[in-house]
N, C-alpha and C positions, 0 to 999 in steps of 0.2 A: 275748624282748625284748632288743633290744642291750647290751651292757656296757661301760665305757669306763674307761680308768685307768691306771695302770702295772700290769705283771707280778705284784708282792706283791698290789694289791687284787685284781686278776682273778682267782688263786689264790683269795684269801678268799673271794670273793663266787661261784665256780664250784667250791666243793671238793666238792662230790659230783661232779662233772663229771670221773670218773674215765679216762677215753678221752681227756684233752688231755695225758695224763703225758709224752709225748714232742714234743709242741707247747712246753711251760712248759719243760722241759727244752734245748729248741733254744733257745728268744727268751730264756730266762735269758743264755746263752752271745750271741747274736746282738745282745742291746742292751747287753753290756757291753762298753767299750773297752777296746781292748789284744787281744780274743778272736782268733781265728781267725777265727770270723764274721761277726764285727763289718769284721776288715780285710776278708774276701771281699766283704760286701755292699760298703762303699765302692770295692772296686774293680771290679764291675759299669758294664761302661759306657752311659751314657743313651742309653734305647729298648731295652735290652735287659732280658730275664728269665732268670734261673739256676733250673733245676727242683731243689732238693736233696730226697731222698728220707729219708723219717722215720719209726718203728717205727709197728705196726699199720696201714696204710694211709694212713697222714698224710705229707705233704709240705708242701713251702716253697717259694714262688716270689718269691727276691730279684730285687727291681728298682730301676730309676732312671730318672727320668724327671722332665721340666718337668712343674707342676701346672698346669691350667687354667681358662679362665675355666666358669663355670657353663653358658653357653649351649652349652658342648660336651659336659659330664654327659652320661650317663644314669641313671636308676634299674635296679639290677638283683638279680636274687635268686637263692641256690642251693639244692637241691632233696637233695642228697645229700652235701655237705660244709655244715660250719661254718668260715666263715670270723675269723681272727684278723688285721687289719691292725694291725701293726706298724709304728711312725713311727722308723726309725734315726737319720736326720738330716732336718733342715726343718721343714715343716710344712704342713698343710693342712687344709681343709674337706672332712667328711665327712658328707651328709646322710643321714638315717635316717628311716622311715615302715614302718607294717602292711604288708604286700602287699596286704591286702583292701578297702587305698583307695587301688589303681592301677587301672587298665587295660592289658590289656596288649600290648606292642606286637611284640617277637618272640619266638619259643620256640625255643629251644635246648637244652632240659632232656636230648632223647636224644644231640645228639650231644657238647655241651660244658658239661653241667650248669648252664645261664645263662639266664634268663628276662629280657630289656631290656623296660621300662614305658614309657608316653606319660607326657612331663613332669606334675610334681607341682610346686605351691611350698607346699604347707600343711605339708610335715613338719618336723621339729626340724634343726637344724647342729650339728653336733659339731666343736671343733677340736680336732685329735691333732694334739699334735705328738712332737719324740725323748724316745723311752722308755715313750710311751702306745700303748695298744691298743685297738681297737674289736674288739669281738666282736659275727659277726654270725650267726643261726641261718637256718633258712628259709625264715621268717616277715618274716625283716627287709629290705625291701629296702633298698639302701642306693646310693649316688651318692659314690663317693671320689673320690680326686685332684684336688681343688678346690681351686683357689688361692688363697690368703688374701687379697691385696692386688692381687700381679701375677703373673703366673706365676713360678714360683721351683723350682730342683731339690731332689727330695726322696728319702731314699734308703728303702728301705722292704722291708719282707719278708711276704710275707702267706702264715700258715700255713694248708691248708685238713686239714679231722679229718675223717673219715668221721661220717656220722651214726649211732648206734648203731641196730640192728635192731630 
């Protein structure tokens, strides 16, 4: 099931979740100001994605980008990473549901670990904004970068873990 919070709850609420030690360790660093990673993500320019590489198989993919209206979503899920979205600056709507009350619309699983769904509007909205995290597993699928109001720039780092074996 999803998780949602700042960094200290997610620790709490995931501490047997021993494989994020170097996910918690980067977004410590990446949502605090003044960091290195913090200045790197805000200087990411919009539309683009920085790959930075993270111990044990885990990686971070900073980006920036306008949020959008809902009718451009999609629902999507991963199959061999756990996903951590990171809200550095802005904010946004993030929807969250089962996968097992989608259908599904493309698979991607072998070449780009991503499964896209036919729209849903029964599931929950999450709003993350800087300094909170959605955690998503996957099971969860989930529909980011939703724009609150209007579309608006949001700066963000999404860590993905390896799923353990």
């Amino acid at each position: 099931m999803a998780v949602v919070g700042t960094l200290p709850v997610i620790q709490t609420q995931l501490a047997c979740e021993s494989h994020f030690a170097a996910a918690y360790a980067y977004l410590a660093q990446a949502l605090q100001p003044g960091t290195p990673e913090h200045h790197r993500i805000l200087a990411v320019k919009p539309g683009q994605t920085e790959r930075i590489e993270l111990a044990g198989g885990a990686f971070a993919l900073e980006q920036v980008y306008d949020s959008k209206p809902r009718a451009e979503g999609k629902f999507e899920s991963h199959r061999t990473y756990v996903d951590l979205q990171a809200i550095v600056a802005g904010a946004e709507w993030m929807e969250w549901t089962d996968v097992s009350r989608l259908t599904l619309k493309d698979d991607f699983f072998a070449e780009r670990d991503v499964r896209f769904y036919n729209d849903f509007t029964a599931g929950s909205r999450l709003r993350v904004g800087p300094g909170e995290i959605a955690v998503f597993y996957p099971v969860d699928a989930h529909m980011p970068s939703l724009a609150i109001d209007s579309p608006a720039r949001v700066y963000k780092t999404v860590v993905k873990v390896p799923v353990p074996a």
